[in-house]
DSSP file (Angstrom, degrees, kcal/mol; ACC not computed):
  #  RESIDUE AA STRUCTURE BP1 BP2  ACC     N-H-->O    O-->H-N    N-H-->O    O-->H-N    TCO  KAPPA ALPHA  PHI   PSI    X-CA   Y-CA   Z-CA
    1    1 A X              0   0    0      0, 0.0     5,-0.1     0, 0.0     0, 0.0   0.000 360.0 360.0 360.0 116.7   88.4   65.1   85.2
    2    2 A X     >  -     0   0    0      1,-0.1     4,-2.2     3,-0.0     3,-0.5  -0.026 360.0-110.3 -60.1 160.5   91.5   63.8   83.6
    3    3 A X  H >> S+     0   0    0      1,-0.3     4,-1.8     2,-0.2     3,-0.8   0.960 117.9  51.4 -61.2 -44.8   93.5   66.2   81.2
    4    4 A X  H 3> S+     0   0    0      2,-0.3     4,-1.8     1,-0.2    -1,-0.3   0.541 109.8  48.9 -72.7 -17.4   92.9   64.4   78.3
    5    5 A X  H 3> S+     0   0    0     -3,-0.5     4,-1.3     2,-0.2    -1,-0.2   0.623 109.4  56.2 -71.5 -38.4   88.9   64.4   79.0
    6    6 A X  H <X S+     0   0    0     -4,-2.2     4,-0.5    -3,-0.8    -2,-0.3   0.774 103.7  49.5 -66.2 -55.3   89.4   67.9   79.6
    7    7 A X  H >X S+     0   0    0     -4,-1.8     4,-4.5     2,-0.2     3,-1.6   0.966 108.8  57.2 -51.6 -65.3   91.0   68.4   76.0
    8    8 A X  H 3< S+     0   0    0     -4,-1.8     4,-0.3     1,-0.3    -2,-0.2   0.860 105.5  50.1 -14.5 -76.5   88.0   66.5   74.6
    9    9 A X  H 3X S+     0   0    0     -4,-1.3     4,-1.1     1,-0.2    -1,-0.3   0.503 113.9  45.0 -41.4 -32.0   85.8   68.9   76.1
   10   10 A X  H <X S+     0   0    0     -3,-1.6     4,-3.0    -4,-0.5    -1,-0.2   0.637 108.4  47.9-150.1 -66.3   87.5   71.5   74.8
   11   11 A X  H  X S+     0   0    0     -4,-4.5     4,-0.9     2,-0.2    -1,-0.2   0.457 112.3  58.4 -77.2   7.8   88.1   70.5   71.3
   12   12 A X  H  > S+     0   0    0     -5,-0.3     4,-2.1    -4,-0.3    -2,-0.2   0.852 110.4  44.8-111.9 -61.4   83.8   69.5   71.3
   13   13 A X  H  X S+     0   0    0     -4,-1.1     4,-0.8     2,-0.2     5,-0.4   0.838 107.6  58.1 -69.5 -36.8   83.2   73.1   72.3
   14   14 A X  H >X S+     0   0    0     -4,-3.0     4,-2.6     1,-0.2     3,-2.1   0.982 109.1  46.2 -33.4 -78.3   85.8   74.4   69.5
   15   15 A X  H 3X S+     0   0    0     -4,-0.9     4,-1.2     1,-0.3    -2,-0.2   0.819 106.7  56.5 -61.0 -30.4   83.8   72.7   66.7
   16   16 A X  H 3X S+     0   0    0     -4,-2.1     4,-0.8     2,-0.2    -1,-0.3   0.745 113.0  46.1 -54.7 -12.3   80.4   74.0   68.1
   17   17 A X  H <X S+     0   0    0     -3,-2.1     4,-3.0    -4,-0.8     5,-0.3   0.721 115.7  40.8 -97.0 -84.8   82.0   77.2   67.7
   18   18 A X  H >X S+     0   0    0     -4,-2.6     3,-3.0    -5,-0.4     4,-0.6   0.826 108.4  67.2 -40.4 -84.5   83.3   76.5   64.4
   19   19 A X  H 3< S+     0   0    0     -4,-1.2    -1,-0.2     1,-0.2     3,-0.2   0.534 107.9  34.6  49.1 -93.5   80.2   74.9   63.6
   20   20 A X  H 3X S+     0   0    0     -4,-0.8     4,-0.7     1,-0.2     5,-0.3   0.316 103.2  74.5-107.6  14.0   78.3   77.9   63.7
   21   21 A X  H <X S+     0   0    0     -3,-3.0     4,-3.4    -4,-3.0    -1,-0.2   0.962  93.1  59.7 -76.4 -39.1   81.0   80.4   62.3
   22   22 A X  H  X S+     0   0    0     -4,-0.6     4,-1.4    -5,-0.3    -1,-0.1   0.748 103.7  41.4 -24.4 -57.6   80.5   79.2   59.2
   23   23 A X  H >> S+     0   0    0     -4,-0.2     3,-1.7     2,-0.2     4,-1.3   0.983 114.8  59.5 -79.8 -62.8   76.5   79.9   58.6
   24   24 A X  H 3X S+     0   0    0     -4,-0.7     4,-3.2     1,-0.3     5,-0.5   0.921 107.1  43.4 -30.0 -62.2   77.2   83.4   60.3
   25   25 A X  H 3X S+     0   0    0     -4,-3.4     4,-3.9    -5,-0.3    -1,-0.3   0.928 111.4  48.7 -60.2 -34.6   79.5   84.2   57.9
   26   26 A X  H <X S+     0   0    0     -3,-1.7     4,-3.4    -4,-1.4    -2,-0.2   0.956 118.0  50.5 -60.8 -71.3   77.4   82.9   54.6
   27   27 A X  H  X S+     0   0    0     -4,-1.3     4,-1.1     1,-0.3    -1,-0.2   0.758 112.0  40.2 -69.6 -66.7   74.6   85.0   56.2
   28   28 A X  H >X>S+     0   0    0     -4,-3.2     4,-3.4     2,-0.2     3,-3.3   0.995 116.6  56.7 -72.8 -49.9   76.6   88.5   56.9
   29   29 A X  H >X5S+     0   0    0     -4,-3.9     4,-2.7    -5,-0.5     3,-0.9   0.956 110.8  39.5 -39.2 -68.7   78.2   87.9   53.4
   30   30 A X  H 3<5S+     0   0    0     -4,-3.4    -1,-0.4     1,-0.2    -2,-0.2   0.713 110.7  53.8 -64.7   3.9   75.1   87.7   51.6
   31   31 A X  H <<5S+     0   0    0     -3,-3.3    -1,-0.2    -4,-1.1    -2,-0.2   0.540 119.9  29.0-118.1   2.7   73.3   90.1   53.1
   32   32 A X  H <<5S+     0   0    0     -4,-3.4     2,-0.5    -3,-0.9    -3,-0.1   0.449 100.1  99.3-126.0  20.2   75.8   93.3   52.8
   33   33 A X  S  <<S-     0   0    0     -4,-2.7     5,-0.2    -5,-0.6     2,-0.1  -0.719  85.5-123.5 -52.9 112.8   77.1   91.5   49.4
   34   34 A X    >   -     0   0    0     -2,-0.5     3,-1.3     1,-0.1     4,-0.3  -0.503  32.9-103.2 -63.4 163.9   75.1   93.5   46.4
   35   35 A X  T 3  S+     0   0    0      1,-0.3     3,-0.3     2,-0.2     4,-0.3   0.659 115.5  53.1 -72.8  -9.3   73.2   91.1   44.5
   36   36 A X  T 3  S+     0   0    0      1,-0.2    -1,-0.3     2,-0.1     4,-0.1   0.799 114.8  44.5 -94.1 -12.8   75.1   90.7   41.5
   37   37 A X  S <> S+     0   0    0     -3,-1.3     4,-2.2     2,-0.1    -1,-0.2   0.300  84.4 101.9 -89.6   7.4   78.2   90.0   43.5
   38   38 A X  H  > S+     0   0    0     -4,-0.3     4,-2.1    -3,-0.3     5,-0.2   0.872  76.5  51.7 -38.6 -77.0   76.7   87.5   46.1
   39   39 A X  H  > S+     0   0    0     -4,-0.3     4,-0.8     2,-0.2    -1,-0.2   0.830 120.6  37.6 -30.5 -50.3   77.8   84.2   44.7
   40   40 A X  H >> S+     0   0    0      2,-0.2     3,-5.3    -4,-0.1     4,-1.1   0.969 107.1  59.3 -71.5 -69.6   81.2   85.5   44.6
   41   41 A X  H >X S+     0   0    0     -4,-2.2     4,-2.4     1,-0.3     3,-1.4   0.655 120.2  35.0 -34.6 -69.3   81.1   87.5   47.8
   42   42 A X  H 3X S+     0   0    0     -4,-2.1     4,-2.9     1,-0.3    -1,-0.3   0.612 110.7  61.2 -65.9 -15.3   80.3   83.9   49.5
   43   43 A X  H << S+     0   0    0     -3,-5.3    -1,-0.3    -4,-0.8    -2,-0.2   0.875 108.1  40.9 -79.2 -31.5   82.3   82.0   47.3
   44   44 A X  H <X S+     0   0    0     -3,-1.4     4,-3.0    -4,-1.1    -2,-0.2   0.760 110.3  59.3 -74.2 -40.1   85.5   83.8   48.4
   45   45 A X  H  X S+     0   0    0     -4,-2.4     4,-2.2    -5,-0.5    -2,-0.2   0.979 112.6  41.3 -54.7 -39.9   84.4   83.8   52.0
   46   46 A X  H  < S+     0   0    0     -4,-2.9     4,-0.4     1,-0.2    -1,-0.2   0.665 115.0  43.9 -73.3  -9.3   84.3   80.2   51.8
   47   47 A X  H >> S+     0   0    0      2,-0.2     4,-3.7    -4,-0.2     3,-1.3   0.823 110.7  57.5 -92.7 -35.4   87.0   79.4   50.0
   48   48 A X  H 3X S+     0   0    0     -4,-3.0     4,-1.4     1,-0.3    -2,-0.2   0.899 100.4  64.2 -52.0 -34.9   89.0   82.0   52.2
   49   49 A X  H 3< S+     0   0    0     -4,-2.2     4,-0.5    -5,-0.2    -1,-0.3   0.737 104.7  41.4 -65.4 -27.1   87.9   79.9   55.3
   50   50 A X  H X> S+     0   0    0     -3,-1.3     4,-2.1    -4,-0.4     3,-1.0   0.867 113.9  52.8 -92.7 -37.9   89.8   76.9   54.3
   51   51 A X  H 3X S+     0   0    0     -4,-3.7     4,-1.0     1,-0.3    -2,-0.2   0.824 109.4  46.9 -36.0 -27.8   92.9   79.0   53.1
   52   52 A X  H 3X S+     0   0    0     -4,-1.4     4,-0.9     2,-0.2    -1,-0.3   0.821 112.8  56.5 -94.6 -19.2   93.1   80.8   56.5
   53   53 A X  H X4 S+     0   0    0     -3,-1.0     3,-0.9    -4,-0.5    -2,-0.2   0.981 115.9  37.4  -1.7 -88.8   92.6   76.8   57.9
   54   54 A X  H 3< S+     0   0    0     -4,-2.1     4,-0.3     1,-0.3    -2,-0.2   0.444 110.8  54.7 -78.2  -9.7   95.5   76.0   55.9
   55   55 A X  H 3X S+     0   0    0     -4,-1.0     4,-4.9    -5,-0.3    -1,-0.3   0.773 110.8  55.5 -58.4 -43.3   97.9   79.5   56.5
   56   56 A X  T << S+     0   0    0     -4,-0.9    -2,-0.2    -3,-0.9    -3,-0.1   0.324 100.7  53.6-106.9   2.4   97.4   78.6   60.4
   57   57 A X  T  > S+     0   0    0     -4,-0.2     4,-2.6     3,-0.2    -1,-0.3   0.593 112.2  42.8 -79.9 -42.8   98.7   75.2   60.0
   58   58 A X  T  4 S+     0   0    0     -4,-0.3     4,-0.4     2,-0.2    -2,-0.3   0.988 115.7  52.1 -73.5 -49.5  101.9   76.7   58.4
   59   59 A X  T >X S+     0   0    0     -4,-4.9     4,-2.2     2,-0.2     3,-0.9   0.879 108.8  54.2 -39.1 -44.6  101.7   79.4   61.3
   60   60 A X  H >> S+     0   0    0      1,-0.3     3,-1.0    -5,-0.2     4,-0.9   0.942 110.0  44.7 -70.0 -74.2  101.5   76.5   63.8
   61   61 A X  H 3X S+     0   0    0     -4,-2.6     4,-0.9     1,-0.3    -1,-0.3   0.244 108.6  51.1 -66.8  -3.2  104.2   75.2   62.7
   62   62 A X  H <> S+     0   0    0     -3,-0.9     4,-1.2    -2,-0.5    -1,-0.3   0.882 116.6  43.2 -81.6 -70.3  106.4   78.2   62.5
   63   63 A X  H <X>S+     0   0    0     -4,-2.2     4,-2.7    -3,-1.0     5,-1.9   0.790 109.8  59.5 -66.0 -37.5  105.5   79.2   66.3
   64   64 A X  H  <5S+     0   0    0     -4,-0.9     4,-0.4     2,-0.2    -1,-0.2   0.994 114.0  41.0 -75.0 -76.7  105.9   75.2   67.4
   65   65 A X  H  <5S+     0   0    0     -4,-0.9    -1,-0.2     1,-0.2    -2,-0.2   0.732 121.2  33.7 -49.2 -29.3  109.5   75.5   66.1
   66   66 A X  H  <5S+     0   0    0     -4,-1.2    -2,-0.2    -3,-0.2    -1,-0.2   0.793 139.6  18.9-104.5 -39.2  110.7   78.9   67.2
   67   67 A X  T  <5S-     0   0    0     -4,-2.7     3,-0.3     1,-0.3     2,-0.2   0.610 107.8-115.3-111.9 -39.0  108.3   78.9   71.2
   68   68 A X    > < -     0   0    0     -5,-1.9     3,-0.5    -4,-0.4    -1,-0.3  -0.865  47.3 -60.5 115.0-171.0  107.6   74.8   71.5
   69   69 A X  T >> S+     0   0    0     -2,-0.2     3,-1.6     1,-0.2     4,-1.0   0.607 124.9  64.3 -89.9 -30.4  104.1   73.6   71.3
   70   70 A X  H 3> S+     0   0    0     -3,-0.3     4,-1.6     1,-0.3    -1,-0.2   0.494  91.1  69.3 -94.1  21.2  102.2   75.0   74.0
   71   71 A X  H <> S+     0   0    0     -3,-0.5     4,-0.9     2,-0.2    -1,-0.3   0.343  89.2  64.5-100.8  16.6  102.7   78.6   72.5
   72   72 A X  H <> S+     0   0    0     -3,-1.6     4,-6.8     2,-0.1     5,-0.3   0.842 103.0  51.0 -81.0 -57.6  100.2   77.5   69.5
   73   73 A X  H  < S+     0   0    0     -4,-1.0     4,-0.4     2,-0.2    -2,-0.2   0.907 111.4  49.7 -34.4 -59.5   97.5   77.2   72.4
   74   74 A X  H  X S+     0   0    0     -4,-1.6     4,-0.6     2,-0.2    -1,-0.2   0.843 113.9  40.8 -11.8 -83.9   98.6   80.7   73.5
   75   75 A X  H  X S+     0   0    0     -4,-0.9     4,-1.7    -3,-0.3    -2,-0.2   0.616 115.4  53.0 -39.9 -50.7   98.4   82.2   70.3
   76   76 A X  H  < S+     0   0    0     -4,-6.8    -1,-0.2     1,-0.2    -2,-0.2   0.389 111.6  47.4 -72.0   8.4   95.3   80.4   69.6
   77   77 A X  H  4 S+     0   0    0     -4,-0.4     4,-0.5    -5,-0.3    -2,-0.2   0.736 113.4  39.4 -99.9 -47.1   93.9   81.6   72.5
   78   78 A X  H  X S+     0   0    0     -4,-0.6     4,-1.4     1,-0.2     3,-0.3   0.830 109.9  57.5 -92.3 -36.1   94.6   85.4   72.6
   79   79 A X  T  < S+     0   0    0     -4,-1.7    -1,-0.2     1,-0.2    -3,-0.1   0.811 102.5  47.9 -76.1 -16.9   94.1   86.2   68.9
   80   80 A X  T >> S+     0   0    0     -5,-0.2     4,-3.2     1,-0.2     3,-1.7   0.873 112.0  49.9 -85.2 -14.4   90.8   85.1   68.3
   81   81 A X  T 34 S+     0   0    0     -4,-0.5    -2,-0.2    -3,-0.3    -1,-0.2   0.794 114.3  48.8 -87.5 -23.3   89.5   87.2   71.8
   82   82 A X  T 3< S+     0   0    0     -4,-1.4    -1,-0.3     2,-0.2    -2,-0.2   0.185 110.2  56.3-100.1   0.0   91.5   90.5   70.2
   83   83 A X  T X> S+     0   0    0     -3,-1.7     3,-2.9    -5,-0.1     4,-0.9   0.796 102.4  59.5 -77.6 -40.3   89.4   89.2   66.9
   84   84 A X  T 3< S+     0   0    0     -4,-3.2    -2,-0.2     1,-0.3    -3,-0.1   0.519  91.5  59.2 -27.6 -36.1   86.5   89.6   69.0
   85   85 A X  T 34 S+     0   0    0      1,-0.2    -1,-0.3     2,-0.2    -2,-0.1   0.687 103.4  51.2 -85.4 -10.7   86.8   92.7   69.6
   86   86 A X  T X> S+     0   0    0     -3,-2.9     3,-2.3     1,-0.2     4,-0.6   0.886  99.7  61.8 -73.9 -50.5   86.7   93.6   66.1
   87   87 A X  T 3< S+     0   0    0     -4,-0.9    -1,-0.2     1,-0.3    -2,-0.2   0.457  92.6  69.6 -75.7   5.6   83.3   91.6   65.1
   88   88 A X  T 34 S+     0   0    0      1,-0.1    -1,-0.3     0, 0.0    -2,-0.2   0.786  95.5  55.1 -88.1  -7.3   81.5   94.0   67.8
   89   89 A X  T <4 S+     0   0    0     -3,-2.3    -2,-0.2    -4,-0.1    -1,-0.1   0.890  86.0 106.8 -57.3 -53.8   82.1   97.0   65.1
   90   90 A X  S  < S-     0   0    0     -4,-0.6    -3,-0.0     0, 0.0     0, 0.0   0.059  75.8-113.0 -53.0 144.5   80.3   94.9   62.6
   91   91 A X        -     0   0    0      1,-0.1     2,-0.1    19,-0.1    15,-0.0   0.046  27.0 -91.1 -64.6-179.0   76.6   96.3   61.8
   92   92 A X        -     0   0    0      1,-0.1     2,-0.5     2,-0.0    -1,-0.1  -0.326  50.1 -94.8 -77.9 159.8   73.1   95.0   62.4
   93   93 A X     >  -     0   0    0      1,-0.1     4,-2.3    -2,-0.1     3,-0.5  -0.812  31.6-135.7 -91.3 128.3   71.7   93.2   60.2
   94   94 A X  H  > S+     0   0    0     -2,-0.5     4,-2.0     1,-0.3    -1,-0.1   0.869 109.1  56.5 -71.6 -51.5   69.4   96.1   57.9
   95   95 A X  H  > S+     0   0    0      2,-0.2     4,-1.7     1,-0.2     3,-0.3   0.876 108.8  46.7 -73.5 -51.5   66.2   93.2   58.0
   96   96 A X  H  > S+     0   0    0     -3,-0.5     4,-3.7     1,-0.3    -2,-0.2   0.911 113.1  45.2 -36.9 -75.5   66.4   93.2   62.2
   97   97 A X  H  X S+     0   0    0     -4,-2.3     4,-1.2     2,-0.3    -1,-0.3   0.729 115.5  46.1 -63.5 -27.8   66.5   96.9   62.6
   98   98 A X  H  < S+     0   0    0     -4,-2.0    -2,-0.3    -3,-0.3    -1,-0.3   0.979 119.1  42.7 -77.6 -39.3   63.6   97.4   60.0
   99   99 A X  H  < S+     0   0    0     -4,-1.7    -2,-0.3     1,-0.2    -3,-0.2   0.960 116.8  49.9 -64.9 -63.2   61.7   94.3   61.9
  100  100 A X  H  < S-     0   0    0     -4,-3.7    -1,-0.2    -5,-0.1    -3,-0.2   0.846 104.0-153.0 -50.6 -57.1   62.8   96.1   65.5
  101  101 A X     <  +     0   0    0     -4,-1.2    -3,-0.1    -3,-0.1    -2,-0.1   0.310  64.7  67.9  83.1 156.1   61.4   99.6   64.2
  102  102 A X  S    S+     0   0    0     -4,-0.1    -4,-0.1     1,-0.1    -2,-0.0   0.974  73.3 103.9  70.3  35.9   62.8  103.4   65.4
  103  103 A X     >  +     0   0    0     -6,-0.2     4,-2.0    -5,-0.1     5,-0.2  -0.043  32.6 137.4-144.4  49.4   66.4  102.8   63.6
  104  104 A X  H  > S+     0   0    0      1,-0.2     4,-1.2     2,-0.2    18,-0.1   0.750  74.6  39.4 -24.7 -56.0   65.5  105.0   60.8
  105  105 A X  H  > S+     0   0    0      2,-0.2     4,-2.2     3,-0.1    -1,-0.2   0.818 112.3  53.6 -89.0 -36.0   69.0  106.7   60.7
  106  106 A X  H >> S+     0   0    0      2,-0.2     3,-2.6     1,-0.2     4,-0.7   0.953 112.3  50.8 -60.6 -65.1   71.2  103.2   61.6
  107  107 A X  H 3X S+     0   0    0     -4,-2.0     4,-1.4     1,-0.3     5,-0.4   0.838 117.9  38.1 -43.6 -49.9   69.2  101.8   58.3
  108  108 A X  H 3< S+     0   0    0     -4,-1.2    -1,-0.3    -5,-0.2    -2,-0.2   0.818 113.6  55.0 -62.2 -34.9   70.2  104.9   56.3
  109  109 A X  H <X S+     0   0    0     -3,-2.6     4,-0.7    -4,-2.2    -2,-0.2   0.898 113.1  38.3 -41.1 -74.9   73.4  105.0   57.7
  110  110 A X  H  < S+     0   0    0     -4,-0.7    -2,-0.2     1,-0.2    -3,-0.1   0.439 115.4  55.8 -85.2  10.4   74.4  101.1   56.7
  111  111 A X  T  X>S+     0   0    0     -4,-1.4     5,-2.8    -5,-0.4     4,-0.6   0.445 106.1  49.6-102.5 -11.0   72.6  101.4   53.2
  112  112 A X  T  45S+     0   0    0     -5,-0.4    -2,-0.2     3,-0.2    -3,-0.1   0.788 104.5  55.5 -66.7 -32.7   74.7  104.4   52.3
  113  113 A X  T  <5S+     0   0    0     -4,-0.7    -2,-0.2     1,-0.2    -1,-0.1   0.634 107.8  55.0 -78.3 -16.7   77.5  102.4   53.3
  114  114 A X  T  45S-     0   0    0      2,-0.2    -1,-0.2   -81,-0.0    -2,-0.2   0.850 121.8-103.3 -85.5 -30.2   76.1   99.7   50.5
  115  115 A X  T  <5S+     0   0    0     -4,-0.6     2,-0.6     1,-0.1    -3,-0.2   0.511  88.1 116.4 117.8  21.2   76.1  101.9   48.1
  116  116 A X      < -     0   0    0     -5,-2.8     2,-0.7    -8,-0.1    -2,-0.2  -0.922  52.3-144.8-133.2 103.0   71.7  102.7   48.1
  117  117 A X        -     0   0    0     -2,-0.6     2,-0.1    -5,-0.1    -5,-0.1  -0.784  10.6-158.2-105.6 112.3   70.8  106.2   49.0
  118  118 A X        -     0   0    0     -2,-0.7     2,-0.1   -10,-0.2     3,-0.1  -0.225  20.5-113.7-121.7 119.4   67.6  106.8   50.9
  119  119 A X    >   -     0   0    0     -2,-0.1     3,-0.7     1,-0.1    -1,-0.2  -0.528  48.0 -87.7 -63.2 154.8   65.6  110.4   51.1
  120  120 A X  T 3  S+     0   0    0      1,-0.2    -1,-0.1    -2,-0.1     0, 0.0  -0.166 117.8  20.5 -63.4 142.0   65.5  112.2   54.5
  121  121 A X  T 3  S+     0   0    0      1,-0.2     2,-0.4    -3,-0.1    -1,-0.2   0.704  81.8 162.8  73.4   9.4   62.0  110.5   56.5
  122  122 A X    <   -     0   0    0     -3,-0.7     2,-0.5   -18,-0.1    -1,-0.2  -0.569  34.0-142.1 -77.3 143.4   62.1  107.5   54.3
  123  123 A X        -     0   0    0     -2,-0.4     2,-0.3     1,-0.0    -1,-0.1  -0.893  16.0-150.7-124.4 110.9   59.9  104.9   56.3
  124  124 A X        +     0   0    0     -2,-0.5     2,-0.3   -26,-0.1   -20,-0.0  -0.568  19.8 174.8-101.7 147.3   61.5  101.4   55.8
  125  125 A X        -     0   0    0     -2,-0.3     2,-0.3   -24,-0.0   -26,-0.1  -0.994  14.9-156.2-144.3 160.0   59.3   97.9   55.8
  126  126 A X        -     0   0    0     -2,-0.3     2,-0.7   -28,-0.1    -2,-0.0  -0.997  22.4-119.0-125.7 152.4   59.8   94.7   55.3
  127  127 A X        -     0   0    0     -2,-0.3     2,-1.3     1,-0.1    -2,-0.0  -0.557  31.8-169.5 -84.0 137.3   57.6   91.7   54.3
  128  128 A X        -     0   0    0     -2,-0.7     2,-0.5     2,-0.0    -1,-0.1  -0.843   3.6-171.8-123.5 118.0   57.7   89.3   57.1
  129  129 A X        -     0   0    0     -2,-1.3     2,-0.5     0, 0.0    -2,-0.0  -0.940  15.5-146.5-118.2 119.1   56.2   86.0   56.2
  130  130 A X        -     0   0    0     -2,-0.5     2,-0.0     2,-0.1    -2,-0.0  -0.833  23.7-136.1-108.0 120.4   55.9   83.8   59.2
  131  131 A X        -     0   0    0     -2,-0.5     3,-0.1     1,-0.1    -1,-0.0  -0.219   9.2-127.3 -52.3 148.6   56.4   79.7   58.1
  132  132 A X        -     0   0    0      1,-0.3    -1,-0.1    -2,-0.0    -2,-0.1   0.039  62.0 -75.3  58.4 -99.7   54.8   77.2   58.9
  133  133 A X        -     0   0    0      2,-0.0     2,-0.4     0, 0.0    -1,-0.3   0.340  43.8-109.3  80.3 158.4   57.2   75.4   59.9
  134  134 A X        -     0   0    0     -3,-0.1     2,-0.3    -2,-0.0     3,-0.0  -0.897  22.8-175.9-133.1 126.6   59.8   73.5   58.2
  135  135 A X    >>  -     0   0    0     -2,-0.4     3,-1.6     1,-0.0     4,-0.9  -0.780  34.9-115.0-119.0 136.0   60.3   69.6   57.8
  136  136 A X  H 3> S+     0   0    0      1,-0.3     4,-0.5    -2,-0.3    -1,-0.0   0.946 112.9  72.5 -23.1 -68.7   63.5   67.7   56.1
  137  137 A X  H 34 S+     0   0    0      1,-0.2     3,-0.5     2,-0.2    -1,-0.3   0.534  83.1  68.9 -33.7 -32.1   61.4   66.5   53.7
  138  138 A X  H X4 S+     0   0    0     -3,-1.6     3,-3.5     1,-0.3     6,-0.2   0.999  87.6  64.4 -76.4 -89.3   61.3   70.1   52.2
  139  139 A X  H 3< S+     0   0    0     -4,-0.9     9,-0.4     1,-0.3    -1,-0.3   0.744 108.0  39.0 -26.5 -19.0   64.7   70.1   51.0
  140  140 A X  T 3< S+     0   0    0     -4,-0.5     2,-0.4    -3,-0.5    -1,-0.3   0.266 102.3  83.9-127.2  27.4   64.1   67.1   48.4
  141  141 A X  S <  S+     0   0    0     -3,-3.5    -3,-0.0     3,-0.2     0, 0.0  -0.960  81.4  36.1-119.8 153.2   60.7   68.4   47.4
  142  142 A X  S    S-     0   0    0     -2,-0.4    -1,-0.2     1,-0.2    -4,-0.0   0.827 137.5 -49.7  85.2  44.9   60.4   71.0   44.7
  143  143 A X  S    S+     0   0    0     -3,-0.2     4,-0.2     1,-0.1    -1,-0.2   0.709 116.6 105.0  71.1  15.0   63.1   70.1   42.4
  144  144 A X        +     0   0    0     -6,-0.2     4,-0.3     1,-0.1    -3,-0.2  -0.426  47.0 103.4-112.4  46.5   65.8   69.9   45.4
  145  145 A X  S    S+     0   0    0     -5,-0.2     4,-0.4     2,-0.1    -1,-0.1   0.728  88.8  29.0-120.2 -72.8   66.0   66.1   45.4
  146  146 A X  S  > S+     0   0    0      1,-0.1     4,-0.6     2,-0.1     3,-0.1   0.922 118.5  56.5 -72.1 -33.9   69.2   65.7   43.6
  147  147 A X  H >> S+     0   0    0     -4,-0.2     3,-2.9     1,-0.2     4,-1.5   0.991  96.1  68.2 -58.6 -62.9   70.8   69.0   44.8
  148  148 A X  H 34 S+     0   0    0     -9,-0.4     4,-0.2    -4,-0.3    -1,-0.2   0.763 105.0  37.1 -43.7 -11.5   70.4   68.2   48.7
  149  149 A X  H 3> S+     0   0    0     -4,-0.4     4,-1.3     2,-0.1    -1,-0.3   0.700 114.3  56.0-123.0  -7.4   72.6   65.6   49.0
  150  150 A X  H <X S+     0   0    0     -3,-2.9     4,-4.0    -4,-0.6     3,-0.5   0.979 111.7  44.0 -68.3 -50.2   74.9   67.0   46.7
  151  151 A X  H  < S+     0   0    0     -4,-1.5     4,-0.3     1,-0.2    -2,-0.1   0.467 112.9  51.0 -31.9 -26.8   75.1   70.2   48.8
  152  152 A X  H  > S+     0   0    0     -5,-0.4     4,-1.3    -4,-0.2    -1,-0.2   0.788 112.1  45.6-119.7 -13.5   75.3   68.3   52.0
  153  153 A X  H  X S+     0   0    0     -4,-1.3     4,-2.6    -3,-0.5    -2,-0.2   0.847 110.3  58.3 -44.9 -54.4   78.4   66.0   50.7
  154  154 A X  H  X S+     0   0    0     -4,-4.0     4,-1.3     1,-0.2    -3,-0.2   0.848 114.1  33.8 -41.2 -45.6   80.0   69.0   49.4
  155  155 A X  H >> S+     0   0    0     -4,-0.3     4,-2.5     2,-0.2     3,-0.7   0.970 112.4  56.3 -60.7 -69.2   80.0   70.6   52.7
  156  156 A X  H 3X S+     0   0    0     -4,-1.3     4,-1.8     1,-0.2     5,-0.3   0.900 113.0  49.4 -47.1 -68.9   80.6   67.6   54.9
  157  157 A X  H 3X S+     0   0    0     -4,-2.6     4,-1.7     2,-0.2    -1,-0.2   0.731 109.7  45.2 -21.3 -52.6   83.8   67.1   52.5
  158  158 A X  H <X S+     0   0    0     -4,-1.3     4,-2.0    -3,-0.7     3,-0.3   0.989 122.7  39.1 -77.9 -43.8   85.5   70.8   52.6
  159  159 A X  H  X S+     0   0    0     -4,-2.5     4,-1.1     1,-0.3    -2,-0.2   0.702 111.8  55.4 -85.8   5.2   84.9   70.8   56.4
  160  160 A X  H  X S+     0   0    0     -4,-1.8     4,-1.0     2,-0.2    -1,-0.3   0.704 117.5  39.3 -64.7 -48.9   86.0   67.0   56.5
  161  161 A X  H >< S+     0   0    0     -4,-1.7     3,-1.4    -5,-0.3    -2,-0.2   0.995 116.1  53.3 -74.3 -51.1   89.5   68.4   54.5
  162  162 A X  H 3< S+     0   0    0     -4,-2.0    -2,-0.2     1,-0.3    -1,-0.2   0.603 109.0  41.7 -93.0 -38.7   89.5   71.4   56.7
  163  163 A X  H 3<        0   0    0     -4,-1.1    -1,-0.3    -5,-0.2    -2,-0.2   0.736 360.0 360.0 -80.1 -18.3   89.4   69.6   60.2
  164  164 A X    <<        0   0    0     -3,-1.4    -2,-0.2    -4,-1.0    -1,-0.2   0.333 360.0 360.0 -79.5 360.0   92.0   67.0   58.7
């Protein structure tokens, strides 16, 4: 495998990565967002994801001047695995651990942290409604006809600026 074939590979697995940082994040945001700050909570994540995009261009170019080029690779290499280490801190998701059952105290534990304070023995549920199953077609039925393809330009566009 030639180098440049090798870079391919490389950058293919980056954006699968990238890819799926994205939904992860919309996901953790809303769900330890309270609900009247949600919108925001995600709106800032997202917008913060192309800012930090566009900080780390000005960073590359900073480090590319003062170390040469292959110390962006470096850098991009070692900070996100010392980020890593951070996102194992982050909590379960509250809906899991009630689905999982026997984490009585975690659940009380990260809804205290939300600000929702739970009596001693309190016995947590959720309603678990099992689809279906889910078709395309669903997205442009039910008054989502004209939204879906705004929604999925919109997207395609910021991460379209954001890889560019």
């Amino acid at each position: 495998m030639c180098s440049s074939d090798l870079l391919i590979l490389i950058r293919l697995i980056t954006g699968l990565g990238l890819g799926g940082t994205l939904p992860n994040a919309i996901a953790l945001t809303s769900e330890f967002m309270p609900r009247r700050l949600r919108a925001t909570g995600v709106m800032l994540m997202f917008s913060g994801f192309s800012v930090g995009a566009a900080v780390g261009g000005v960073v590359a170019a900073g480090i590319i001047q003062s170390y040469g080029w292959k110390a962006v690779f470096v850098v991009g290499g070692i900070l996100p695995c010392i980020a890593a280490l951070f996102l194992l801190a982050l909590p379960e998701s509250v809906r899991f651990l009630v689905l999982k059952g026997g984490e009585e105290g975690r659940i009380a534990k990260y809804l205290s942290k939300l600000g929702i304070a739970t009596a001693a023995g309190t016995k947590f549920t959720v309603t678990k409604t099992k689809a279906g199953g889910f078709s395309v077609g669903e997205l442009f039925r039910a008054g989502r006809a004209k939204m879906t393809p705004i929604l999925w330009v919109i997207f395609f566009m910021s991460l379209l600026d954001l890889y560019f």
